[in-house]
Steps between C-alpha positions, in 0.01 A plus 500: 500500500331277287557388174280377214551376162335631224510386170833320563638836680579476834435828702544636853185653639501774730317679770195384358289624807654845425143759487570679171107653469486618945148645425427096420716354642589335153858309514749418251421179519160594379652638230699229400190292529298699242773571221537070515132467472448744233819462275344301275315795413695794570824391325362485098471889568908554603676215392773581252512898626729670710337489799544832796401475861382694745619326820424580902704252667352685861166522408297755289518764754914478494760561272371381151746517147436493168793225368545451129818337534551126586517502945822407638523091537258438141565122493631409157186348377326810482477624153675836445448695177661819415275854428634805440487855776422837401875538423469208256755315709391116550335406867462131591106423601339183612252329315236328714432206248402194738364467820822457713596798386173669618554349874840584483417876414222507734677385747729771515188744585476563108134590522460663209575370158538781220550426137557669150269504187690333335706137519920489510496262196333868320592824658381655238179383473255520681215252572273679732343794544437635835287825622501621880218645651565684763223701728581868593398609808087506577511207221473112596618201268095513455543763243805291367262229444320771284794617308591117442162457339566808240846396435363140435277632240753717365794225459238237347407784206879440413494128486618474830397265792563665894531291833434616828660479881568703781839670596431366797511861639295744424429490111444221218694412210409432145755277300414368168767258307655677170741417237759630250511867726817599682447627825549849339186469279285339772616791735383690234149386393443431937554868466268661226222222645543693814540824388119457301336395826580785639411700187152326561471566851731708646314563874560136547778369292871635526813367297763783630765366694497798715388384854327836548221448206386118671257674782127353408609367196642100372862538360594260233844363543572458150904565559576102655502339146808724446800195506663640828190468702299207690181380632408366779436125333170324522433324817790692687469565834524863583683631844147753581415461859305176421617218281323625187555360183489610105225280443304446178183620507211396206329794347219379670647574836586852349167571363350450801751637783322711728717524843880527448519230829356239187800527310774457788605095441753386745733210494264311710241532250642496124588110511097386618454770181755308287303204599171568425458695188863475358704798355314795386817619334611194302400606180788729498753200503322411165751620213203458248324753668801720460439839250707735327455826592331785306699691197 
């Protein structure tokens, strides 16, 4: 097996040839070879949060897990913090804070990289904001792109600035950098911002959790600001059938999204996107564009 040093960690490579995407043929250590060229980018958005992974060590057609806990063998320069389950008993995470951290993770088939609103220096405040828009049935992440452009308008009456990328599956997600809110609040306002949408327009717009009210309509996921749930992080990978990512779209790429096929990015082509016009998203990395939310 080889091994590599990065940044001064030595690690042990393996099955690099392994086909983790078989409808691409994509292998892990394609996989390995996008999170190193794009970490510069990708790790501003989870450094310094508890960090959960969705890993397929067979491929995404086997067994995949969901692992919030650090894997068996963590080396001891990983960083581990401490959050808190449901219970409100403590749970070691990892933080994925540098970049040979990153290779290590994604070398264990980690191909997913989730994170919480919020930082483990301030559980209890969050500094994002974060709405999921999910297409029923009959709908397309075309009529996301729609919704997105309401709920742009809508955030930026209250002060607030919004971002844009795709889950990487089916959807898009809005996230928008707060301050001085608790998770609780921001759950809260994602909530009533939601709930008027679908005041406004309730043939297309649906903020019920209930599965069975999605059909034809775009459900806002206003619930993963709450400080037990995650996101899928900017830039993750996501285990679909191809080796989609989360990517950051601009809202000029939402505004004028016709065919859902122009909003599926792939590993192989987020880091020539990197390259060429930068990161749509990095305004949200700017604390001075940060906002307190509404009263």
């Amino acid at each position: 097996m080889p091994i590599t040093e990065v940044e001064g960690r030595r690690l042990t490579l393996s099955n690099l040839d392994r086909v983790l995407w078989p409808g691409t043929g994509t292998t892990k250590g394609e996989l390995l070879h996008y999170y190193a060229t794009v970490a510069g980018t990708l790790l501003p958005y989870i450094r310094g949060r508890a960090a959960s992974f969705v890993r397929t060590p067979e491929g995404v057609q086997g067994q995949r897990f969901f692992q919030k806990r650090p894997p068996a063998g963590t080396p001891d320069w990983v960083t581990v913090t401490q959050t808190l389950r449901h219970s409100g008993d403590p749970m070691d995470q990892v933080q994925v804070d540098d970049l040979a951290t990153l290779i290590w993770a994604a070398n264990l088939a980690c191909v997913e990289i989730h994170v919480h609103q919020w930082a483990t220096a301030e559980p209890d405040r969050a500094d994002r904001l974060v709405l999921d828009l999910d297409p029923g049935d009959g709908c397309t992440v075309i009529d996301c792109c729609a919704i997105a452009l309401r709920l742009r308008e809508r955030l930026a009456a209250d002060g607030i600035a919004t971002w844009a990328k795709t889950s990487g599956a089916k959807g898009l997600h809005l996230l928008a950098a707060i301050r001085g809110a608790s998770p609780a609040a921001t759950t809260a306002y994602a909530k009533r911002v939601a709930r008027e949408l679908q005041a406004d327009d309730p043939a297309r717009v649906v903020a019920s959790m209930a599965k069975a009210d999605r059909a034809g309509r775009v459900f806002i996921d206003w619930s993963q600001n709450s400080a037990r749930k995650t996101t899928a992080a900017p830039y993750t990978v996501r285990a679909q059938p191809t080796p989609t990512v989360s990517a950051p779209l601009s809202w000029d790429e939402v505004a004028a999204a016709a065919d859902p096929a122009e909003l599926v990015l792939t590993l192989h082509e987020v880091p020539g996107r990197i390259a060429e016009h930068g990161d749509p998203l990095a305004g949200l990395l700017d604390r001075r564009r940060a906002r307190a939310l509404p009263d």
